[in-house]
N, C-alpha and C positions, 0 to 999 in steps of 0.2 A: 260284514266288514267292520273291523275297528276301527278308533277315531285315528289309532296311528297309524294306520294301514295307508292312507294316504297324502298325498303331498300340503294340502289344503289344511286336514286333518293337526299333519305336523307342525307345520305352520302359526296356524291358530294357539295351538298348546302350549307350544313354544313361547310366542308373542302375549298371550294371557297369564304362563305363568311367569315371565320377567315381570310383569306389570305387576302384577298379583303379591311377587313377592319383595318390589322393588317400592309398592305402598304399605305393606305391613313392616317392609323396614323400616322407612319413613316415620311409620305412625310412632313405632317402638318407639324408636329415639325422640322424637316430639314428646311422647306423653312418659320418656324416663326423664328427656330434659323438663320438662313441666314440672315433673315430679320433683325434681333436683331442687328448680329453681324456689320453689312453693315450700320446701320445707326450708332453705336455706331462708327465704323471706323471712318466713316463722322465727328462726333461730335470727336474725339479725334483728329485728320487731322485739322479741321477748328483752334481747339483751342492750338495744338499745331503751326499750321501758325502766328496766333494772337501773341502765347509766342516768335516764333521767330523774329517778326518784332517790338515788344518791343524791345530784346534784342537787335538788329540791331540799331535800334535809340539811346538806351540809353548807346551804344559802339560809335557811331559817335558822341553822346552830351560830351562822355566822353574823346576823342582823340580832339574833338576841343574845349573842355574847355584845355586841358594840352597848345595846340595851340597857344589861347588866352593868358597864364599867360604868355608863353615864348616872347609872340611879347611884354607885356605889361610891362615885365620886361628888355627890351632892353635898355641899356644907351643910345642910338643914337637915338629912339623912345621920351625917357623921357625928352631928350634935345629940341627935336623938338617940342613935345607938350607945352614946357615952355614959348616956343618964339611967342606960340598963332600966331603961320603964315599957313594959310593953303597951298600953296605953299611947303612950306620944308616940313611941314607933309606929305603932299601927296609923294614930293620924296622919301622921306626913305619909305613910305609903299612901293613903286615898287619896293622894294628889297624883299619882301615878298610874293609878287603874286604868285611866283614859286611853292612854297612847300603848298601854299594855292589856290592852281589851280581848285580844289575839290568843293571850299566854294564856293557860290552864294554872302555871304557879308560879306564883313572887312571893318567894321567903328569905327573911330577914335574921341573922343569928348576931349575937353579941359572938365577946373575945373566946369564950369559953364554950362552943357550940350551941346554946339555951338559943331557942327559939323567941325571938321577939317580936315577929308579926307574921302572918302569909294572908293572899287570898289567890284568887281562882278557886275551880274547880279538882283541883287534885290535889292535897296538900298532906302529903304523909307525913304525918307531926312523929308518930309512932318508930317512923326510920330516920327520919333527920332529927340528929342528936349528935352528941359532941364525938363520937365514934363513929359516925357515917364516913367513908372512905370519904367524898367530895368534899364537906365539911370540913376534914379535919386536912386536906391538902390546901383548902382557901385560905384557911387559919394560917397554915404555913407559907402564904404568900404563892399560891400557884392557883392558875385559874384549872377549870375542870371541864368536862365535859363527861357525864354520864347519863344512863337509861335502867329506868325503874318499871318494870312488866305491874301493869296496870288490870284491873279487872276490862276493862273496856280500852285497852292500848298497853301501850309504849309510854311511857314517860318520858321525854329528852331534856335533861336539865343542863343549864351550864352555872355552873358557880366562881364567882370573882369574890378577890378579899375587899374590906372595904379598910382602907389604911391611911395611916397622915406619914406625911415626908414624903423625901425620895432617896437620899443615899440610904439609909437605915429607917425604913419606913413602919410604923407603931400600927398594929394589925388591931382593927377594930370590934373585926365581924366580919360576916358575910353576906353576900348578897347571889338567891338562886331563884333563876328563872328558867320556867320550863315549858315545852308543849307540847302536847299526846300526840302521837301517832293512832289514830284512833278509824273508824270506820267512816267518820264525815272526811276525813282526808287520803282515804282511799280510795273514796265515792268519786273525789276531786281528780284522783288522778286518775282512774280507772276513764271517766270523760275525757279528759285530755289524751289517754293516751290508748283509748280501746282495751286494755290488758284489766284482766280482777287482781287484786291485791291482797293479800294477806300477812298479819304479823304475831307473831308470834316467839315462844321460848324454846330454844331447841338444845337437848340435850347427850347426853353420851346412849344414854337409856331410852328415851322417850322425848315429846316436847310437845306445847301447847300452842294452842293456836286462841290468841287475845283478841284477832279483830278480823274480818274478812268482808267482802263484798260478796259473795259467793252465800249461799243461806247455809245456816249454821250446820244442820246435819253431814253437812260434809268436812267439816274439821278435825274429826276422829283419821279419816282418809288423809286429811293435806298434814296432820300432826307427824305422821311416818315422815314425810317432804324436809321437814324442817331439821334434819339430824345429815342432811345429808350437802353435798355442793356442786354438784353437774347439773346439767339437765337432763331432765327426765319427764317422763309422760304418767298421768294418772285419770282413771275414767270418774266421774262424778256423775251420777245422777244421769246415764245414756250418755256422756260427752264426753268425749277423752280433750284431755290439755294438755299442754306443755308446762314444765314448772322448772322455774329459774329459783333456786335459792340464792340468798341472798344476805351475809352477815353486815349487822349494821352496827357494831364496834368490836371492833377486834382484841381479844383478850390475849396474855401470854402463854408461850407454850408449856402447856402439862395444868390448865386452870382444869378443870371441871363444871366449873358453874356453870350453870346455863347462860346461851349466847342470844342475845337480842337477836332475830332475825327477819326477812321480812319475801313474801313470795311471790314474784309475779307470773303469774297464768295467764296463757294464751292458748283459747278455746282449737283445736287442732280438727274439732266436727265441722266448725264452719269452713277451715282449709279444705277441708277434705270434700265437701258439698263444693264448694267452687269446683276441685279437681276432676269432683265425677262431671260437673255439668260440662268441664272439656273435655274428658275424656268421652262423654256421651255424644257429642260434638266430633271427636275426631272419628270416632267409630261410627257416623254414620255419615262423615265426608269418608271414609276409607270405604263403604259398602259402594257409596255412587262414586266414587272413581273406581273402584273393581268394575262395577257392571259396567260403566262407562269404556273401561280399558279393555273388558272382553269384547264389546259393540264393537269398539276399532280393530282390536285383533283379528276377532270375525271378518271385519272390511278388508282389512290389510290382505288377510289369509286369501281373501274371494278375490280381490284387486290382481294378488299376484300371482294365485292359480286359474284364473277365469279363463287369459290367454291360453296358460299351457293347457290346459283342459280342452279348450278349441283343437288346439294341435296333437293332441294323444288321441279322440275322438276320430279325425280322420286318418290318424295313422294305422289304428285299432280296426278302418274299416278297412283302408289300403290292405292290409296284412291279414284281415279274412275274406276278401275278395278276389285282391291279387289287381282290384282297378287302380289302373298309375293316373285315370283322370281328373281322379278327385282331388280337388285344390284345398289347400287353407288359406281361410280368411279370419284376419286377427285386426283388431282396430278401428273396423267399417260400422257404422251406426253404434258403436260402446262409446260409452262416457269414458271407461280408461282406456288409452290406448299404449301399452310396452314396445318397447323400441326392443328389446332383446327379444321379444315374442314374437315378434314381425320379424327381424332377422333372421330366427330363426325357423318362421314360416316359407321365407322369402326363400332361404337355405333348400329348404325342406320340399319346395314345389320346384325349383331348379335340379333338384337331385332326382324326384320320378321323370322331371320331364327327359331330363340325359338318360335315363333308365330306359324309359319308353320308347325314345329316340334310338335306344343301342339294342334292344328289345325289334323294334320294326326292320332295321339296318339288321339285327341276325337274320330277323323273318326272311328278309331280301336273298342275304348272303346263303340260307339255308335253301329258299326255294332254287338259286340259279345254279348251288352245288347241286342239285338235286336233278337236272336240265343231263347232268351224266349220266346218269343211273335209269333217268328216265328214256335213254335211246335203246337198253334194255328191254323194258317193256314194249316201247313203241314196236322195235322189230318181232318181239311174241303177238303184240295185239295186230300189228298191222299184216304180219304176214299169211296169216290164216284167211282173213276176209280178201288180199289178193289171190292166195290161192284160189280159194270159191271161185271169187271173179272172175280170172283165167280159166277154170273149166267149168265155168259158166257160159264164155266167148266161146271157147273149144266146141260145147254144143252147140253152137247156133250156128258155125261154121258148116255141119253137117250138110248135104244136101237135100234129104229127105227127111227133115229138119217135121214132125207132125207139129201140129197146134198147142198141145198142152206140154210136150217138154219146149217149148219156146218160152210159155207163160211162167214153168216150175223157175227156168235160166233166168228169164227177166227179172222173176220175183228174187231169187237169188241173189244178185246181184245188185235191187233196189235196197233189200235189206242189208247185204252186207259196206251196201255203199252208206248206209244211215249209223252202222254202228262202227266205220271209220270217221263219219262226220262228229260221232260221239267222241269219241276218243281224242280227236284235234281239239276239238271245246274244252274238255274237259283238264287237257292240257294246258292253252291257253291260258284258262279260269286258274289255274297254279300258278304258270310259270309269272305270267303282269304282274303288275301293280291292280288295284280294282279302284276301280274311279266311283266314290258314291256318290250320292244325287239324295240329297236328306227334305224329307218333307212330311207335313203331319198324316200320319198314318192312323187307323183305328186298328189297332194289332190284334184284337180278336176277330174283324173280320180276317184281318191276312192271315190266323189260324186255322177259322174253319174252311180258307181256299186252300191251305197246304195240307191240310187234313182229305181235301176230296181231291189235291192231285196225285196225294199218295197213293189211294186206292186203287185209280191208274195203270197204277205201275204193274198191279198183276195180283195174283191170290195173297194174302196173309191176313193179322188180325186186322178188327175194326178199330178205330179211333176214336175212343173216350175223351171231350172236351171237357174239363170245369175251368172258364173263364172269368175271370175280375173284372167287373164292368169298370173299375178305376182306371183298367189297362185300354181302355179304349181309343186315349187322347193320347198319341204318343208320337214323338218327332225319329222317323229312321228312314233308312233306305227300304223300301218297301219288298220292291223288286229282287236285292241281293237276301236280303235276310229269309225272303219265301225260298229259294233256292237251298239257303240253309238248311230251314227247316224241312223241307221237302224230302232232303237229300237224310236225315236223320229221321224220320217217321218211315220213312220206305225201307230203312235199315232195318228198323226196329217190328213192322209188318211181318218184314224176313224171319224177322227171328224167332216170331210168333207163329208162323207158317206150321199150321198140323195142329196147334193147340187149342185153334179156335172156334171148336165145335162148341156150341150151344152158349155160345159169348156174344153181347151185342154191342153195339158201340151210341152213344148219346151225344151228339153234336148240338150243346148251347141250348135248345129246346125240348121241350118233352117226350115228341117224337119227331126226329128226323132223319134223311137218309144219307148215309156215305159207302158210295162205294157199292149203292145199290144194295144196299142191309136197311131194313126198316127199323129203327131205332126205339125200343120202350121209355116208360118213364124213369125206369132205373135198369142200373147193369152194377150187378154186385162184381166186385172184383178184374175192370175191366183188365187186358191182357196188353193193351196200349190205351196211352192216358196220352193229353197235351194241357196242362194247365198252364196260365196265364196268373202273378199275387205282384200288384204295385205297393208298393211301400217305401215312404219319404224319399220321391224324387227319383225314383229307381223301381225296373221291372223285371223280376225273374220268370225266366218261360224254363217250365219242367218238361221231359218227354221222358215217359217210363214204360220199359215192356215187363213181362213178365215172362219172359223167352229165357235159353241157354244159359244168357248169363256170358262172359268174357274170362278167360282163365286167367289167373294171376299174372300169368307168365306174360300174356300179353297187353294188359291193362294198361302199362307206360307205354307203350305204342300204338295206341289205335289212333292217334292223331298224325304219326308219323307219315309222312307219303310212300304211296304205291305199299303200304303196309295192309295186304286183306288174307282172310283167311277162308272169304266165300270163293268159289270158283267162277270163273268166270271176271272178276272184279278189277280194277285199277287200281284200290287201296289210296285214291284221291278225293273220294268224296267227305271223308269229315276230314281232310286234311284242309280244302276249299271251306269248310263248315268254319272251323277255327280260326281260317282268315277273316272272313267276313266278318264274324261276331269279333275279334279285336281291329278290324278297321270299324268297325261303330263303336269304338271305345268300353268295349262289356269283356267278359271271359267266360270261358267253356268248361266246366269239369265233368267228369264222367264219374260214378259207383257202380260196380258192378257185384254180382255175388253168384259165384255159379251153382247152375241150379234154380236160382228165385228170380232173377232177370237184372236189368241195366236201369240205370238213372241217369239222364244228363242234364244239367241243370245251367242253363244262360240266365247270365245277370246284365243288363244292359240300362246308360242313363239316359235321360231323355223322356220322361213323361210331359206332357204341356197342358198347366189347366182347361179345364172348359168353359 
């Protein structure tokens, strides 16, 4: 049997695989929204870091341009640039170093570009000259803001003019201060803001990478980064990033020179290490709600087939027994109890019981149709044993009447008056109703007594018992049911009649006697059997010959009335037999095979423990 074979079956499958597929869709979506939401993080993370080290640069360009105007508008600065002496220049800047302790370069140019002091650490004397782009725009009265690619950075300089007047103002020099972009202040922000940093020169062809957080062997790798402006992902050293480029002054269109730029990376292994730990996480809540969701399915499936199970059970026996008195019970001591399982039990035991009831009402209707046909008979059976009778009297009348035709007359007469007294009984036992009287019986002894009344009855086989010592404890009519059987084993004797030379019969013990046959320890293939097999609450009595056999043709009839095919007979004794056994609630069937013999097999309910 498949699992889909049955109701239960379907049920379950059904119910495990909604669950089943109603949490792996669940999961999907949780761990593609996860997923969604975790790189969108990333992507709002990287480009808010990018916003904030803008704003950072373009707060320092803005504090050391205010810087710049103040040194370049000093009258002790303006004097000293006049005097074109680098010496005095230089001394008045070291009044200034202090409060510009910050800046990498404070350089000082007279009218004509010539450098006339610097200090910090960065002072490209070599480039600032009277043809430096910044320079030579400050000379012309415009402030600057430019970026000089440093061995160890970025150079961000701003340069102001230093000038007297105001409508027509006498340009005197310049004044330029600057501060790297360097790896201590990528260090800085890389803290602040989790992201590594890098800056670099990025080109049409190629680009360098001047400073990084990141250890230097991977520069060759993030120098590709730097030519480009989306984001994009680069593996480093085992660890894939995110890499935000990022131009940090903007040149005209169609320049070529390399573009200051600067790169923030955001490590995307440690994203991805969070994601597996929830995905590992949702994957082993989706394992224990499956098993969990099969557990209930399972429950659901037993909960709401348990009932009908109950009720196909005894319908499955109804319908190979043919007993209407089997009931269903649904609800009584279960923890679940269904309302539509009971109704439907409730249905279900009301429908045999009307069965049963229209079943016994035919019985009736059949036996008192049958009260016609039986006046039939009656005038065949009864008028032969009146004849007797009548020249029975005839004789006795005689006057010279000897002694032994009086006795042959009387006997005559006694016998035929006993087998009119049969035939009224037997009648009777048809035509009523049978009133039972139920009380605990031991149904193998009421075997082995119908077993020796058979014998009784006149020549035929012995009777082979194999009895069920389970059968012992049983509640019936004790009385009607021997008549039964009495009336069914004297049949079956008949039928054996002539076959049962060198056959013995074994009645319940090793050796005993029926019918005045002494009984061995065994009989191979007896020729009449009567077993006795209880099984859960219910007892079948077998009676098997090994006789004639019953022709096809009349096998639907032997239960019929006044149906016989022996001579002599009324064709009411297993009509009587079938009453009986369905007034104690059991049924009767018959096998027969002609040729190998008969089978009749009673099933009756009613065992009672011991």
């Amino acid at each position: 049997m498949t699992l889909v074979s049955s109701l239960r079956g379907r049920i379950f499958l059904a119910s495990a695989l909604l669950a089943v597929l109603s949490i792996a869709a669940a999961i999907f979506v949780v761990n593609r929204r996860v997923t969604k939401e975790a790189e969108s993080a990333l992507q709002r993370e990287i480009r808010a870091t990018g916003a904030l080290v803008e704003e950072l640069r373009k707060t320092r360009i803005d504090t050391y341009t205010v810087m710049a105007r103040l040194i370049a508008d000093l009258p002790k600065l303006k004097a000293a640039v006049q005097t074109n002496d680098p010496p005095t220049v230089q001394d008045h800047l070291r009044d200034y170093q202090e409060p510009l302790k910050s800046a990498n370069l404070l350089l000082v140019t007279n009218a004509t570009g010539r450098v006339l002091a610097n200090s910090g650490d960065s002072a490209p004397t070599a480039l600032l000259a009277a043809d430096w782009p910044a320079v030579r725009d400050a000379l012309l009265g415009h402030e600057t803001v430019s970026l000089l690619p440093q061995p160890d950075g970025i150079l961000q300089v701003v340069t102001v003019p230093i000038a007297i007047g105001l409508t027509q103002p006498q340009i005197l020099g310049s004044v330029s201060v600057g501060f790297l972009l360097n790896e201590a202040l990528a260090s800085q922000l890389k803290a602040i803001t989790g992201s590594d940093i890098a800056f670099g020169m990025g080109g049409q062809v190629g680009g360098q990478v001047l400073t990084t957080t990141l250890p230097r062997e991977h520069n060759q790798a993030l120098a590709g980064r730097l030519r480009g402006s989306s984001v994009s992902t680069v593996t480093l050293g085992g660890d894939e990033y995110v890499v935000l480029p990022q131009e940090l002054m903007a040149l005209p269109a169609g320049d070529n020179a390399p573009r200051p730029m600067a790169l923030i990376l955001r490590s995307r292994t440690e994203q991805l290490r969070s994601l597996d730990a929830i995905h590992t996480g949702l994957f082993v809540t989706a394992i224990v709600a499956v098993l969990l969701a099969t557990l209930l399915s399972f429950a659901v499936a037993r909960t709401i087939t348990r009932p009908l199970a109950a009720i196909t059970d005894v319908m499955r026996e109804v319908a190979a027994t043919g007993d209407l008195t089997r009931k269903i019970v649904v609800g009584e001591g279960r923890r679940w109890h269904d309302e539509d399982a009971q109704l439907l039990a409730t249905t279900f035991n009301t429908l045999t019981d009307s069965v049963a009831r229209f079943q016994r009402e035919m019985s009736q209707k059949e036996r008192l149709s049958s009260l016609g046909r039986l006046s039939t008979v009656i005038a065949h059976e009864v008028r032969n044993p009146l004849m007797i009778i009548k020249g029975s009297l005839h004789a006795l009348r005689q006057p010279d009447l000897s002694g032994p035709v009086m006795r042959e007359a009387v006997s005559d007469i006694d016998e035929e008056v006993e087998r009119l007294n049969r035939i009224v009984n037997e009648v009777l036992d048809f035509a009523r109703p049978i009133r039972f009287e139920l009380a605990p019986t031991d149904l193998n002894a009421l075997c082995r007594e119908s077993a020796t009344a058979s014998a009784a009855s006149g020549p035929g086989g012995p009777v082979h018992l194999e009895l069920d010592p389970a059968a012992a404890h049983f509640t019936t009519d004790a009385e009607r049911l021997r008549i039964a059987l009495v009336n069914m084993l004297v049949n079956a004797r008949h039928a054996v009649n002539g076959r049962s030379a060198g056959h013995e019969a074994s009645v319940g013990s090793p050796q005993s006697t029926v019918g005045g046959h002494e009984l061995p320890a065994a009989s191979p293939e007896p020729l009449v059997s009567l077993s006795t097999i209880a099984n859960n609450g219910r007892v079948t009595i077998v009676i098997a010959d090994r006789g004639a056999g019953i022709e096809p043709a009349h096998l639907p009839h032997v239960f019929d009335p006044y149906f016989t095919t022996k001579r002599g007979g009324t064709g009411l004794g297993l009509a009587i037999a079938k009453n009986i056994v369905e007034g104690l609630g059991g049924t009767i069937g018959v096998h027969s095979t002609p040729g190998a013999g008969t089978e009749i097999r009673i099933s009756l309910p009613g065992i009672v423990s011991s």
